[in-house]
C-alpha positions as CSV (number, residue, x, y, z in Angstrom):
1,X,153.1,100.0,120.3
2,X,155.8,99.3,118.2
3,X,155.7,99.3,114.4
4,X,156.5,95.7,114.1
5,X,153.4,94.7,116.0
6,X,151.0,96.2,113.5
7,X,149.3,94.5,111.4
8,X,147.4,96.2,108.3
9,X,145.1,95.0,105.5
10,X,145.9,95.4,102.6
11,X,149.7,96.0,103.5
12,X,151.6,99.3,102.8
13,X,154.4,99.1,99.6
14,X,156.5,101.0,101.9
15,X,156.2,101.3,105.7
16,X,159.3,103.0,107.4
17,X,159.3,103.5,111.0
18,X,160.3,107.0,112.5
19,X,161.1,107.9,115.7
20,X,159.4,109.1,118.8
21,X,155.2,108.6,118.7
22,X,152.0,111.2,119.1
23,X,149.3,111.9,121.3
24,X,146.0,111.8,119.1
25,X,144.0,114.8,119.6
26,X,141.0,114.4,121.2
27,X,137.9,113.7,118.8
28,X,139.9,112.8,115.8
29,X,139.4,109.1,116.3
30,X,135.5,109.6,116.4
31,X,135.9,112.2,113.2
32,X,138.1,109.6,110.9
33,X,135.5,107.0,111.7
34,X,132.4,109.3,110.1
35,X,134.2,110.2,107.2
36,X,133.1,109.7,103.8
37,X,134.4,110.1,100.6
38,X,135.5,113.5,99.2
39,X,134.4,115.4,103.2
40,X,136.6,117.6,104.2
41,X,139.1,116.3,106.5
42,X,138.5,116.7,110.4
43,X,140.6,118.4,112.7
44,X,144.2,117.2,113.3
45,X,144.7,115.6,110.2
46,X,146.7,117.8,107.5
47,X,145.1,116.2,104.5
48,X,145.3,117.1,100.6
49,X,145.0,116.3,97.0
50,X,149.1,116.6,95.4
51,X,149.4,115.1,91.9
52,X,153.4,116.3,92.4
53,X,154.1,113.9,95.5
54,X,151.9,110.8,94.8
55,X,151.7,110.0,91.2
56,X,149.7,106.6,91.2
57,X,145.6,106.9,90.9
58,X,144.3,105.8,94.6
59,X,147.6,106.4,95.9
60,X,148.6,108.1,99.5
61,X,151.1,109.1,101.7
62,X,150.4,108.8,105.2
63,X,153.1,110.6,108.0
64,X,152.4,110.4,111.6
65,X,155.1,112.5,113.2
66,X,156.0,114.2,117.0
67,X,154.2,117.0,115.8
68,X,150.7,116.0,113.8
69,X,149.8,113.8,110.9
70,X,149.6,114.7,107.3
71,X,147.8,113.0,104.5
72,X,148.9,113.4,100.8
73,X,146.9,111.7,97.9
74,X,146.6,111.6,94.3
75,X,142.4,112.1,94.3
76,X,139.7,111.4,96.8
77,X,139.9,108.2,96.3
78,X,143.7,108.0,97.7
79,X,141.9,110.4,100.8
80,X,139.8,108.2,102.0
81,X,142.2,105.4,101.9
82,X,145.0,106.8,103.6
83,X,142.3,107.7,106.1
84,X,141.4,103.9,106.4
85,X,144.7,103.4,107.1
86,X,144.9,105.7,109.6
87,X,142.0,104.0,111.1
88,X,143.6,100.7,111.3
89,X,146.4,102.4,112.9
90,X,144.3,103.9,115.9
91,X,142.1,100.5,116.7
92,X,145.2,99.2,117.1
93,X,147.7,101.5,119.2
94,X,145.2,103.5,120.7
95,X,145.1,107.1,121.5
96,X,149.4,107.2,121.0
97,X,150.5,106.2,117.6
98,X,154.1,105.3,116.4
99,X,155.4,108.0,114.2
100,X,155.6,105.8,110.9
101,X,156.1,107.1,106.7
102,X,153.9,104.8,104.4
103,X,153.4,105.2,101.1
104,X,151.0,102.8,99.5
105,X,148.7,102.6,96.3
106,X,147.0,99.6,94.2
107,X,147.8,97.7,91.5
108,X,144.4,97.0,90.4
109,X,142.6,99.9,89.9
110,X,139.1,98.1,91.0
111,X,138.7,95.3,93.7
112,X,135.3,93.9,94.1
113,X,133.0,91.8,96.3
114,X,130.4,89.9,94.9
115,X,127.7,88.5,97.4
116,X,125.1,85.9,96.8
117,X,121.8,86.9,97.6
118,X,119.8,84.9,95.9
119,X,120.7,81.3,97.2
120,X,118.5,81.8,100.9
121,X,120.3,84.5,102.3
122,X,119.3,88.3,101.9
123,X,121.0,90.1,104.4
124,X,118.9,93.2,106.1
125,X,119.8,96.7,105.6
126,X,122.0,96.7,108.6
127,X,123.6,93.6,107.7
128,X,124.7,95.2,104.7
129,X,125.8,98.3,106.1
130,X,127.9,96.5,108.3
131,X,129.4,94.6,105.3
132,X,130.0,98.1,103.5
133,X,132.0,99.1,106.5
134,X,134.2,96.1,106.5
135,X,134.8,96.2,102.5
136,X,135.2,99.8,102.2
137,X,138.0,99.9,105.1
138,X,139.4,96.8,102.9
139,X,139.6,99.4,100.5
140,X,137.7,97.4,98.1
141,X,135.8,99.8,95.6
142,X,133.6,97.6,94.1
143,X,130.6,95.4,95.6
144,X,128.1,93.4,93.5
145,X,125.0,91.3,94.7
146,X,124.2,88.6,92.9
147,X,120.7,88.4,91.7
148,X,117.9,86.2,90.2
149,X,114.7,86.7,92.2
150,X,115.7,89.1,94.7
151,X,114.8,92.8,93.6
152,X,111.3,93.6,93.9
153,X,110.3,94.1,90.2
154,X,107.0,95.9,90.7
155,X,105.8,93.4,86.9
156,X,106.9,90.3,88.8
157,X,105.6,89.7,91.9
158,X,105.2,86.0,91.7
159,X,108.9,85.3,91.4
160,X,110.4,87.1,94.3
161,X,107.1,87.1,96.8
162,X,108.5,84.3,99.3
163,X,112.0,85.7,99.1
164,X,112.0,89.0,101.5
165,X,113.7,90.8,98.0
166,X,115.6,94.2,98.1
167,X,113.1,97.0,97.0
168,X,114.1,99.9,95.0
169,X,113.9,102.5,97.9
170,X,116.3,99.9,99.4
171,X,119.0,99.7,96.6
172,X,118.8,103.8,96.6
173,X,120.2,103.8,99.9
174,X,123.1,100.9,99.5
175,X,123.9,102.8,96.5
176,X,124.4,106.1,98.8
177,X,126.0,104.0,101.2
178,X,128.5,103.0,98.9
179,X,129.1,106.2,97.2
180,X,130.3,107.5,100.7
181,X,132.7,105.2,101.1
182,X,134.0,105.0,97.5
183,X,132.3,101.9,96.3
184,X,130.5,101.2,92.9
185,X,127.4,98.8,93.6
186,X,127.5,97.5,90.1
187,X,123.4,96.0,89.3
188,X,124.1,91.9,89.5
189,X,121.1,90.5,87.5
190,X,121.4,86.6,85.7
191,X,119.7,87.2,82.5
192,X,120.1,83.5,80.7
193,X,121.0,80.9,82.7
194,X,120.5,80.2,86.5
195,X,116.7,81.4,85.6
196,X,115.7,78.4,87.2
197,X,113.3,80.9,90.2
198,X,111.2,82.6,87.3
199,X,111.0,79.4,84.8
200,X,109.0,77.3,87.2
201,X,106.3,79.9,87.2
202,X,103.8,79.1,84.9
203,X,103.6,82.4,83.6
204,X,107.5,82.0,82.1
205,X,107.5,78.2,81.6
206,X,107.2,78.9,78.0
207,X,110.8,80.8,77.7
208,X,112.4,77.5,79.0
209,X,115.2,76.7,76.7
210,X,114.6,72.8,77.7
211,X,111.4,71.3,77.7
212,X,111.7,67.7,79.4
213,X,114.6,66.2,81.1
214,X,118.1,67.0,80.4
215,X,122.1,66.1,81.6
216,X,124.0,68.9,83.4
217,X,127.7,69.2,82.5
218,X,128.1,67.6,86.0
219,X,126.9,63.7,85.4
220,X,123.5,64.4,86.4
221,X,119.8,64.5,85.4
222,X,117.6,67.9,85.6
223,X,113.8,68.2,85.8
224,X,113.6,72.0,85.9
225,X,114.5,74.2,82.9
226,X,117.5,76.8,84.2
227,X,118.1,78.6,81.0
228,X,116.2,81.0,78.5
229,X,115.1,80.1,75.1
230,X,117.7,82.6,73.1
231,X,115.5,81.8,70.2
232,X,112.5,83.4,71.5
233,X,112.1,87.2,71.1
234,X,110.1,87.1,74.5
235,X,113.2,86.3,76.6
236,X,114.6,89.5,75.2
237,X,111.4,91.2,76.1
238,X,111.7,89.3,79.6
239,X,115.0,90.8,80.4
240,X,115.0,94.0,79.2
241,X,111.6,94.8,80.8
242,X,113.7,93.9,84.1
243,X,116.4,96.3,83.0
244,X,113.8,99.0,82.7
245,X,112.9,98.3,86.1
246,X,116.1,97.8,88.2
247,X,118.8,100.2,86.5
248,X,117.0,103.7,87.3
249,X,118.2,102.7,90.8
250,X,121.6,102.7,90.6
251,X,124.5,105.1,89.7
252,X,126.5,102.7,88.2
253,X,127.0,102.6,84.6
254,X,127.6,99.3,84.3
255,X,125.5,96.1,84.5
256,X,126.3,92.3,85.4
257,X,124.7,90.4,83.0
258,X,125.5,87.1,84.2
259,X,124.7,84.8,81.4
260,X,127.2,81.9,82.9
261,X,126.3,78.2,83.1
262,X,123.2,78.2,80.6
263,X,123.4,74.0,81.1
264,X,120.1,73.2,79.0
265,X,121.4,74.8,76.1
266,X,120.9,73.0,73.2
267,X,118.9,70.4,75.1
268,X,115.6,71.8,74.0
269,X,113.8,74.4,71.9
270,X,117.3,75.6,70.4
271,X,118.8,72.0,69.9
272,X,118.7,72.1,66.1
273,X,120.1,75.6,66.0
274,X,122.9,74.4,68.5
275,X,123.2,71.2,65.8
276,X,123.5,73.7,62.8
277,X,125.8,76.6,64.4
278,X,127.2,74.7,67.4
279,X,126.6,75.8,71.0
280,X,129.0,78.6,71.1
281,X,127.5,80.3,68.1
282,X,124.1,80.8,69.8
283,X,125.2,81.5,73.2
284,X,127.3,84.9,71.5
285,X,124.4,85.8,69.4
286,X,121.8,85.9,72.2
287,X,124.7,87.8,74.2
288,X,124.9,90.1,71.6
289,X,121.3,91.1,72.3
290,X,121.9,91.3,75.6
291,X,124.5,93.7,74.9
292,X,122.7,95.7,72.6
293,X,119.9,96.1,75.6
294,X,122.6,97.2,77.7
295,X,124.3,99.6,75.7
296,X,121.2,101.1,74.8
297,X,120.5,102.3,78.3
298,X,123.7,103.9,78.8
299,X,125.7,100.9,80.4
300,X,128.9,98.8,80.3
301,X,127.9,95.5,80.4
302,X,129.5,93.1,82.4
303,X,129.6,88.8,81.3
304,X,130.5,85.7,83.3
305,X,133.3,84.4,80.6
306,X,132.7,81.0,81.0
307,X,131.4,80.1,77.9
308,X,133.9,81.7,75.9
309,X,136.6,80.4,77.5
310,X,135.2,76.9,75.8
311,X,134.8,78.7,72.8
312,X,137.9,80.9,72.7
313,X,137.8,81.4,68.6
314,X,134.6,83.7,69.5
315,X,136.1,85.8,71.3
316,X,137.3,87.9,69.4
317,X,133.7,88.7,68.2
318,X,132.7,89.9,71.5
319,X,131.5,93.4,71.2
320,X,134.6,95.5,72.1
321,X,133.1,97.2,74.9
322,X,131.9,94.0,77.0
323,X,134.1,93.6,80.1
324,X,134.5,89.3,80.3
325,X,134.6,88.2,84.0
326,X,137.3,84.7,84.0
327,X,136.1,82.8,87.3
328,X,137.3,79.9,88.6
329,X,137.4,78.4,92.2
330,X,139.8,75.5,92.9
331,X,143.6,76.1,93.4
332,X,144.9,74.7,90.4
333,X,142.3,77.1,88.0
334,X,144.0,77.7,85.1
335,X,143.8,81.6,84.9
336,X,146.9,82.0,83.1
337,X,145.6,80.7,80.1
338,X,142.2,81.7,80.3
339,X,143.2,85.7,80.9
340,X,145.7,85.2,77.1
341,X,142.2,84.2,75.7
342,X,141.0,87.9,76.6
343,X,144.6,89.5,76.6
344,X,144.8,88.6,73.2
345,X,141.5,89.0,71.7
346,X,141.6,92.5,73.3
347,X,138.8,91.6,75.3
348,X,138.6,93.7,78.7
349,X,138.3,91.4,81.6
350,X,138.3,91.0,85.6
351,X,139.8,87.8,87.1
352,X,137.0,86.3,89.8
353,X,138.4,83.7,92.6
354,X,136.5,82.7,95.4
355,X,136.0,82.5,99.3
356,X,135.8,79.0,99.3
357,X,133.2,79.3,101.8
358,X,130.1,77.3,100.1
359,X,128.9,73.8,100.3
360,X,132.1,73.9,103.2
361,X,130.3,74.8,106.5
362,X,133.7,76.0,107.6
363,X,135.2,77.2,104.9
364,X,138.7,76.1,102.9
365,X,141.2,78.0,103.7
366,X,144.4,76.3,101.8
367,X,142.2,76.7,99.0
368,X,140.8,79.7,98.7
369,X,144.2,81.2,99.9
370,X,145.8,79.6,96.7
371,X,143.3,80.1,94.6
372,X,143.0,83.9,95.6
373,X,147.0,84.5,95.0
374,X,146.6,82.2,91.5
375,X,144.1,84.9,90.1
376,X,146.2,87.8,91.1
377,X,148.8,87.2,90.3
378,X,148.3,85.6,86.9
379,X,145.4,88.5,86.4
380,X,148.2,91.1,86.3
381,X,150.2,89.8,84.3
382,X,148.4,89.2,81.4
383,X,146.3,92.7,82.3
384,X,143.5,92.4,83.9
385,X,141.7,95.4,85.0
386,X,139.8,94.6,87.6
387,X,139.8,91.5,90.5
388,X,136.4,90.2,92.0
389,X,136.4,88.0,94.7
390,X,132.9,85.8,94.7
391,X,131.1,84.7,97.9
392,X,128.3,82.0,96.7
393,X,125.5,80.5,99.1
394,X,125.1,77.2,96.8
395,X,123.0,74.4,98.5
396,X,121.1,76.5,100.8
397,X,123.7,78.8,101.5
398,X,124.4,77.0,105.0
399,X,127.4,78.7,105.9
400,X,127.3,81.1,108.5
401,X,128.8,85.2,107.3
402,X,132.2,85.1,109.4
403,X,133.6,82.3,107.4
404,X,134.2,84.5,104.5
405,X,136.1,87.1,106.5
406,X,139.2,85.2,106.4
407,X,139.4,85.1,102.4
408,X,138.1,88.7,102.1
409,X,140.9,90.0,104.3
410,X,142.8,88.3,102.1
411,X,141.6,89.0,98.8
412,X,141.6,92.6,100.0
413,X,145.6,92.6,100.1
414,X,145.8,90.2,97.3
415,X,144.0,92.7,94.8
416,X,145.7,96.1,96.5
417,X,149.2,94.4,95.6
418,X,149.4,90.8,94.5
419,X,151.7,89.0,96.7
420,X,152.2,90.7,99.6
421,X,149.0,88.8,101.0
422,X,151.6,86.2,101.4
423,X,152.8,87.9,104.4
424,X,149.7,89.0,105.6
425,X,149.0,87.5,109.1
426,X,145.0,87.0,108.8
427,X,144.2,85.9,112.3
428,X,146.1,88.6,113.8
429,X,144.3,91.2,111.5
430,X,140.9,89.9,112.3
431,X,141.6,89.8,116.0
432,X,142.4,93.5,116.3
433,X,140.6,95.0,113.2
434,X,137.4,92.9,113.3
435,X,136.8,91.2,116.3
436,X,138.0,93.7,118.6
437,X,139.6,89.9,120.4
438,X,142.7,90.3,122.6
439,X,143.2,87.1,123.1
440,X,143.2,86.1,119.8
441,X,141.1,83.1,119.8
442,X,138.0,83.5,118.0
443,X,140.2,84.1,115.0
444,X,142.3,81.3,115.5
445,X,139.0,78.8,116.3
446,X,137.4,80.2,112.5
447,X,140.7,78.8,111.1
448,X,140.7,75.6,112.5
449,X,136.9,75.6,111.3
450,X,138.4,76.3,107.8
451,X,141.2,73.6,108.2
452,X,138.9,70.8,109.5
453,X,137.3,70.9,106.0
454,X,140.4,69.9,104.0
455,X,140.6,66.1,104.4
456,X,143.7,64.4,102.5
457,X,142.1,61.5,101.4
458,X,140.3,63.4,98.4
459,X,139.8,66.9,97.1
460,X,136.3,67.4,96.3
461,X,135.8,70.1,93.9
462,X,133.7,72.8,95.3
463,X,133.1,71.3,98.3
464,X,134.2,69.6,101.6
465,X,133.5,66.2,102.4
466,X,132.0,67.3,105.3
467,X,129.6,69.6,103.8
468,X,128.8,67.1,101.0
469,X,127.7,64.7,103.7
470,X,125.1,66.4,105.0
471,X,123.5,67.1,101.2
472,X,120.9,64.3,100.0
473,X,121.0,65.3,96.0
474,X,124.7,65.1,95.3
475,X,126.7,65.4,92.1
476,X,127.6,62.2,90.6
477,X,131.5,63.4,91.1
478,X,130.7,63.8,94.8
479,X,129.2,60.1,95.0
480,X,132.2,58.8,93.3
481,X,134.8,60.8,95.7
482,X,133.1,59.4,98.5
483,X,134.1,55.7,97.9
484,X,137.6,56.7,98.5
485,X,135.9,57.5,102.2
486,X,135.4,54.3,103.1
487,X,136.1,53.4,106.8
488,X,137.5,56.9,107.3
489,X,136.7,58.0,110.7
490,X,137.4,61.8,110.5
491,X,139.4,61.9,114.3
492,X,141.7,64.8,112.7
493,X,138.5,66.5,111.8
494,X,136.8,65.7,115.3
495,X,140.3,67.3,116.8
496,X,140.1,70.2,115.2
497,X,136.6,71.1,116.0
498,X,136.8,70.4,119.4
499,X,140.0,72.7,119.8
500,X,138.3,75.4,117.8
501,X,134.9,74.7,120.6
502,X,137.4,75.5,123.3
503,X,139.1,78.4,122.0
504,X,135.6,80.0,121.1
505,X,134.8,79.3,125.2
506,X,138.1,81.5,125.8
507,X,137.4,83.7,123.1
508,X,136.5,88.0,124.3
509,X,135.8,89.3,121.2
510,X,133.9,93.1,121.8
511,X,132.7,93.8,118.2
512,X,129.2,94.8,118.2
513,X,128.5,91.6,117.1
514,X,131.3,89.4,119.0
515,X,128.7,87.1,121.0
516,X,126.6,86.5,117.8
517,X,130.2,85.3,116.0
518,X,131.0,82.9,118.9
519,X,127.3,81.5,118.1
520,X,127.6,81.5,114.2
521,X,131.0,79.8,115.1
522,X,129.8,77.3,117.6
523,X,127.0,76.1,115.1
524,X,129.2,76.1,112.4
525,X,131.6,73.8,114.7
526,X,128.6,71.2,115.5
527,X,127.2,70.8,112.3
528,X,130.5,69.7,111.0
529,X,130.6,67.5,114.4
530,X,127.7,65.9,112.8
531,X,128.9,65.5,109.7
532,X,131.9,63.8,110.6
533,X,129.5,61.6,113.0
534,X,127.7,60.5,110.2
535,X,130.6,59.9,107.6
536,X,131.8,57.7,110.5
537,X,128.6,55.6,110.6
538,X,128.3,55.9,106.5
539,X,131.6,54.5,105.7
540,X,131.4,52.0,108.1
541,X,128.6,50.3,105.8
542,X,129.0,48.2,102.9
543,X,126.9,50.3,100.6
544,X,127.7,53.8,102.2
545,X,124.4,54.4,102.9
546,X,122.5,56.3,105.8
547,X,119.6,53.2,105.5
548,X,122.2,50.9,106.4
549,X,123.1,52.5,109.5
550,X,122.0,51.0,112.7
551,X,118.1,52.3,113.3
552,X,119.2,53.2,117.4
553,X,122.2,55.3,115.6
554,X,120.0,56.6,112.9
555,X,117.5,57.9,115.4
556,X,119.9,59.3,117.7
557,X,121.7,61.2,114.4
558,X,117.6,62.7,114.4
559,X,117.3,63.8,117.5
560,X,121.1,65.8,117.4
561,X,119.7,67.1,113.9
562,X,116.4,68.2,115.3
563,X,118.7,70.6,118.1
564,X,121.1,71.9,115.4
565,X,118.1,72.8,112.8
566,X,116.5,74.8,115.8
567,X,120.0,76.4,117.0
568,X,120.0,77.8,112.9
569,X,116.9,79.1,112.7
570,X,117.3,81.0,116.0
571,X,120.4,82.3,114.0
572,X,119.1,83.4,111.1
573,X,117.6,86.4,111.5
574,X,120.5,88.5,113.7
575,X,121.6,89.1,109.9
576,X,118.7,87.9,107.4
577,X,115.8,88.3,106.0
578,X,113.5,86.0,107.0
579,X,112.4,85.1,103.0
580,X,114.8,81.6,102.1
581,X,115.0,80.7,105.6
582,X,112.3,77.6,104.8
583,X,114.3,76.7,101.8
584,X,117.6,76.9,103.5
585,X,116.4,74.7,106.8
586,X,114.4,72.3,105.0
587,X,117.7,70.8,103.3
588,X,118.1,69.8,106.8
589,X,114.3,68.1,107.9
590,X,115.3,66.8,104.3
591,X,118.3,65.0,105.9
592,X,116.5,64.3,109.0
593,X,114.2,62.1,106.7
594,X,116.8,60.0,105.3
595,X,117.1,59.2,109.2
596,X,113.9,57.9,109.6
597,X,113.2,54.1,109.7
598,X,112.0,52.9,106.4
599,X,108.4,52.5,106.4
């Protein structure tokens, strides 16, 4: 093979090609794949720890010659990379590698994933696993899953009962998992807004910030409180009683707080403290307990930094020790000026993009490739310490796993060294790292999925058009975008699928899970089929509206409905839990219903 063919994520700083290749030793490919962080290395690999020939923290140097390969690095950590590397190398030229030099460390010293599990979704153990695997050979070195009913607190039953939660023996042996393969698993638990799960049990109704009716900062109208009372000791109680529980099972000194989006604050129980101090004023002073809770168990804690952000004159109040997370997840997010707010304020902070994969089906991929390069780059160069990429599961987290593979290949070369992602051929990557695919075309047929989601018309934030046509409660933004729909018959969209259908027919991917991907994909391919179907018929009416669809049309949309629903479930649990599965499928008998005749 020659050097120019490869094709390695993240990419080397320096690659330079040598001459002449060598014959891998028997057993070495089979050692390099068991080998965990800080083991010795195997036989036929000259590997060490030299703070005199690689000076940058994570750093390696990586030489395959004629006559062996040797492995320099700064500290394990730079090890295990430069045998990740090596890895890559072998699944790709076999059992005779090029003799290549590459010398290669990070510019961010942490790159994360952060999973939703509490939107539907809870992978199993070997889901997981699996996930570890892929992330850790990214050479991302931190993971986070997001949480707001899914741990099985042993004082809270009633909250996470129907959700097949992650138990404490459970998030022992992630968090052994991830030490092997370098990776923090940083505790992800939502501790004042997006408490929506526990505050509709009766038994924590009464922490509810809101106690009617209130507007979101989107346009629309909520029945169900999301958001602690920060005036009530008890919520305090609440969350550090859930502390108590679920840090003793990590090694992690560090905690995710959450505390982003607390949307009924100020509509309720603390309105006339809101009136009196503003918003922001309360939201840092009940952060400010939650701090004090964390530090008082030994942790870092970790903050969504939304809300300061609107309120940048607090934050320089923050306590100095809180590490601010700046999210955003459109293209044109300003993180430029939302990292000054931190740089400034001397505020530690990550930079968070997204995988654009929710509320998509298929995922974005113009998007979340600009928005990914956006928070790099702009991250380090105002000094970020950390980049997190976020993978949410919003609206019964209907997107199938593979969609996020494309943004997480390349968020993994983004946050190694920002820019060179630019280069960084994805589909070729995923073909011959992931998929195991010769002929290239499952990888190919997920980007199509991903382009068949960006419709010129309008940009929907968030979202696809697609996506947002198969949701019944939609944001009052979403409503409005669709007007500019009208009469639009989605044939590009149609095209695409249909191409990315045929290449998943000629598609050979041998990954362990290669025949379940051509499934996920297929589904993922005719749900947007139906989508656009729909949209078709939708915009075609005067009023927009399913009800005014032709009741033959209506009832045939059912019966293609009824098959896709079934086709999911069958799905489902190849990689989940079956807890949220109900929740998740019922948005679509939901849909179904709007097909039904009126009585």
């Amino acid at each position: 093979m020659e050097i120019a063919e490869l094709v390695l994520a993240p990419v080397p700083r320096r690659l330079r090609a040598a001459r002449g290749s060598f014959p891998v030793p028997g057993g070495l490919a089979e050692a390099l794949a068991a080998y965990t962080l800080g083991a010795p290395a195997p036989a036929g690999l000259a590997a060490r720890i030299d703070h005199s020939q690689v000076g940058n923290a994570q750093g390696y140097l990586l030489s395959v010659r004629q006559d062996g390969i040797s492995l320099l690095a700064a500290d394990p950590a730079g090890l295990y990379y430069g045998v990740m590397t090596l890895r890559q190398l072998l699944r790709q030229a076999g059992r005779t590698l090029p003799c290549v030099h590459i010398e290669d460390w990070p510019s961010y010293p942490v790159r994360g994933i952060m999973l939703d599990i509490s939107r539907d979704r809870v992978p199993t153990m070997a889901t997981l696993r699996g996930l570890l695997d892929l992330w850790a050979g990214l050479k991302y070195n931190q993971v986070q899953l997001y949480t707001e009913h899914t741990f099985a607190y042993a004082a809270h039953p009633e909250v996470w009962r129907e959700a097949s939660p992650l138990t404490p023996a459970e998030v022992e042996q992630l968090d052994a998992w991830c030490r092997e393969r370098g990776v923090e698993l940083v505790p992800n638990q939502n501790s004042f807004g997006h408490m929506e799960r526990w505050l509709r049990h009766p038994r924590y109704r009464d922490l509810a910030d809101a106690t009617e009716g209130f507007p979101d900062p989107w346009g629309g109208w909520r029945t169900q409180a999301t958001t602690l009372n920060p005036l009530d000791p008890a919520s305090i109680e609440l969350v550090s009683g859930l502390y108590d529980e679920l840090l003793p099972h990590f090694s992690s000194r560090q905690l995710n707080v959450g505390a982003d989006e607390p949307i009924d604050l100020g509509h309720g129980r603390s309105r006339e403290a809101c009136r009196r101090q503003g918003v922001g004023r309360v939201y840092l002073d009940f952060l400010r307990k939650l701090h004090g809770e964390v530090t008082r168990r030994g942790r870092v804690m970790q903050c969504w930094a939304d809300v300061l952000v609107r309120h940048p004159e607090l934050a320089r109040e923050v306590p100095r020790d809180l590490l601010a997370i700046d999210w955003g997840y459109e293209a044109d997010h300003p993180f430029a000026a939302e990292c000054r707010i931190f740089a400034e304020a001397g505020v530690s902070f990550y930079v968070c993009p997204g995988t654009s994969s929710w509320n998509s089906l298929g995922g974005r991929r113009a998007n979340a490739r600009a928005n990914i390069h956006a928070a790099a780059r702009d991250g380090l160069a105002a000094g970020a310490g950390g980049f997190l990429l976020a993978d949410w599961g919003d609206n019964g987290h209907w997107q199938q796993l593979p969609i996020s593979y494309p943004a997480w290949v390349y968020g993994a070369a983004a946050g190694w060294n920002p820019g060179s992602e630019e280069g960084l051929d994805v589909e070729r990557f995923l073909s011959a790292q992931v998929f195991l695919d010769p002929s290239g075309a499952a990888a190919r047929a997920l980007a199509l999925l991903g382009e068949a989601g960006e419709n010129e018309v309008a940009r929907l934030p968030n979202a696809t058009v697609l996506a947002v046509l198969l949701l019944l409660d939609l944001q009052p933004y979403h409503r409005q975008a669709l007007e500019r729909f009208r009469g639009c018959r989605f044939e590009r969209e149609e095209a695409l699928l249909e191409q990315s259908l045929r290449l998943l027919g000629e598609a050979r991917a041998a990954a362990d899970d290669g025949q379940l991907l051509g499934r996920e994909l297929e589904l993922t391919a005719a749900l947007l089929r139906h989508a656009a179907r729909l949209g078709r018929e939708r915009f075609a009416t005067a009023g927009l509206s399913t009800r005014e669809i032709a009741p033959p049309r209506r009832r045939s949309l059912a019966e293609e409905l009824d098959g896709l629903e079934a086709r999911y479930r069958r799905l489902w649990p190849a990689r989940y839990r079956p807890g949220g599965l109900e929740d998740s499928a019922g948005r679509m008998r939901a849909l179904k219903g709007s097909y039904a005749d009126p009585d």
